[in-house]
C-alpha positions, 0 to 999 in steps of 0.5 A: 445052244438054243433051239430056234423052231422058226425058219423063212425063206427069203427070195434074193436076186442074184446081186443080192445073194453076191453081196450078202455071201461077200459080207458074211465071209469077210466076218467069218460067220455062217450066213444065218449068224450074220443075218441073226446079227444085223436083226439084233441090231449088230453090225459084224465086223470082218475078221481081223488080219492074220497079223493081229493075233501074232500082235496080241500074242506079243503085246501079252508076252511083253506086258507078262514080261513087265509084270514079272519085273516089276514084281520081282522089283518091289521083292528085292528093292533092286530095280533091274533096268537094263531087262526094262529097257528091253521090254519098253524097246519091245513095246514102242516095237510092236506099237509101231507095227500095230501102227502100220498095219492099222493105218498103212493103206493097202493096195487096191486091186486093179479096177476091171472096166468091164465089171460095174459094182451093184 
């Protein structure tokens, strides 16, 4: 890691402090790693949903699954359908649940009438 010598001190008021601690911990990064991203010019994005990982996990298990097979077809010259046709099945499966949760619309907590946004 390299050394950073320079530290500042910024005043914020307390709306600016709610707003910028909500923002760095929907990205999963310490306050001074997101502030040293907005000033390289990057946006931070919110850690993905826990059912992301599970998703690529299975996308992976499917793609290692059809690269087995196809090696083992140009091997043998014998093309093993059936085990394709699960592995296509697998696939259109986890592209619909990748689908749905990437474009279902979530519930929104309940508005409290009482509490105004900044």
């Amino acid at each position: 890691m390299r050394k950073r010598p320079i530290s500042f001190l910024v005043r914020l008021d307390e709306s600016e402090h709610k707003r910028l601690m909500r923002e760095v911990k929907k990205t999963g990064l310490s306050r001074e790693a997101y502030i040293r991203a907005l000033i390289n010019g990057y946006i931070p994005k919110p850690l993905p949903p826990l059912e992301y990982y599970a998703m690529m996990r299975e996308l992976n298990a499917i793609g290692n699954n059809l690269n087995q097979l196809t090696v083992k077809t140009h091997t043998t010259g014998h093309l093993e359908r059936a085990a394709i046709q699960v592995e296509a099945d697998r696939l259109r499966h986890a592209v619909q649940q990748i689908q749905q949760a990437v474009t279902e619309p979530e519930r929104r907590p309940p508005v409290n009438p009482n509490v105004h946004p900044p």
